[in-house]
C-alpha positions in Angstrom: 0.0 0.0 0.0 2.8 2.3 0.7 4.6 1.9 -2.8 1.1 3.0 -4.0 0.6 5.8 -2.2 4.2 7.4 -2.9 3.6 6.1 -6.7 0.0 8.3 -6.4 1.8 11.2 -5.1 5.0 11.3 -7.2 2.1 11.3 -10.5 0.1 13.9 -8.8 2.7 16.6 -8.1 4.0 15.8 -12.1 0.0 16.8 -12.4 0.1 19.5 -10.0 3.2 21.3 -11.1 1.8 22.7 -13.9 -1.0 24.5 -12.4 -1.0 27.9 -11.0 2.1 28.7 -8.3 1.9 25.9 -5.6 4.2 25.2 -2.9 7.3 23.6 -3.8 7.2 20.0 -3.2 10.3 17.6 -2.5 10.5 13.6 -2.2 13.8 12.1 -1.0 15.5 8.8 -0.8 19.3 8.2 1.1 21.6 7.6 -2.0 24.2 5.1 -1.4 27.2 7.6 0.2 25.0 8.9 3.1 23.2 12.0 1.0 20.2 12.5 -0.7 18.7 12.0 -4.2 15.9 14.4 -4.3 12.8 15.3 -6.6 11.3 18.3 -6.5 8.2 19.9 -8.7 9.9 22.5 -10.3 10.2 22.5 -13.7 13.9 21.4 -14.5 15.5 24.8 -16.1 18.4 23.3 -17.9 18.9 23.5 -21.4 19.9 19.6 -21.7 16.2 19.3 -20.4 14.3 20.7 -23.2 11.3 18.2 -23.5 8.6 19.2 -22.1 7.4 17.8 -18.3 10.5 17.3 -16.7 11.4 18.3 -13.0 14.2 19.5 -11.2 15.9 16.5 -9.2 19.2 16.5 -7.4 21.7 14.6 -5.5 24.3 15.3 -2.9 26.8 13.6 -0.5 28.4 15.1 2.4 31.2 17.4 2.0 30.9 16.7 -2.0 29.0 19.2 -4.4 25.8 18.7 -5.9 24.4 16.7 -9.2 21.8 18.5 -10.9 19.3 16.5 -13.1 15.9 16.2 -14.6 13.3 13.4 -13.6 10.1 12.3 -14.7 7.4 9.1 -13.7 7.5 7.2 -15.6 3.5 4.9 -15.8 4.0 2.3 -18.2 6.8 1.1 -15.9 6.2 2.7 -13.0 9.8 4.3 -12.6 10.8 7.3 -11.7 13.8 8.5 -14.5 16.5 10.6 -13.5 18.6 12.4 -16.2 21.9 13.4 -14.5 23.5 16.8 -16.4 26.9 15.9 -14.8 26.8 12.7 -17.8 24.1 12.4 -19.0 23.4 8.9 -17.4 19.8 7.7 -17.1 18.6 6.0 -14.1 15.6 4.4 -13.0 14.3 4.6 -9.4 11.5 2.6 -7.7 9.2 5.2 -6.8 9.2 3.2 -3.3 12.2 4.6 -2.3 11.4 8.0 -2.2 9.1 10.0 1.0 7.7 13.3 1.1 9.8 15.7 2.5 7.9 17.6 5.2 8.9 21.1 6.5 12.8 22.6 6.0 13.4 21.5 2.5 16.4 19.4 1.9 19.3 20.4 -0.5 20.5 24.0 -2.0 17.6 26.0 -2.9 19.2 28.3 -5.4 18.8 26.8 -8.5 
């Protein structure tokens, strides 16, 4: 039930992004050297991201700057795909892995 319920809200705030200005929304899962990987509903605002849909999604490790990328659910396979502009890797995520972040937002806000 919970993979469903962070599947359902990963799809909505795609939905909800594109509606009138809206509180910034962030989902987070620990990446594998003790920081973050994050999603947020912005739209992503780098040129390597010019289709249409994306959002913003970063990732950071302690002491070590931060990966910007694009993301985007993905239905059919119910993935969450993360572009990453440092090489253009693609990677899929289990949208299970991810919560809502609640409160102080995580990560560098000025994108």
């Amino acid at each position: 039930m919970r993979s469903y319920t962070i599947l359902a809200a990963i799809a909505a705030s795609l939905v909800l992004a594109r509606g009138a200005a809206l509180a910034e929304e962030q989902f987070a899962a620990r990446n594998t050297a003790g920081g973050h990987i994050v999603l947020s509903d912005r739209p992503c605002p780098f040129d390597a991201a010019a289709a249409d849909g994306l959002q913003l999604a970063f990732t950071y490790q302690p002491g070590v700057s931060f990966v910007r990328g694009c993301w985007a659910y993905l239905p059919a396979s119910r993935v969450v795909r993360v572009v990453w502009l440092d090489d253009g890797r693609q990677v899929d995520y289990d949208p299970a892995q991810f919560e809502r972040v609640d409160g102080e937002l995580i990560g560098d806000r000025r994108f």
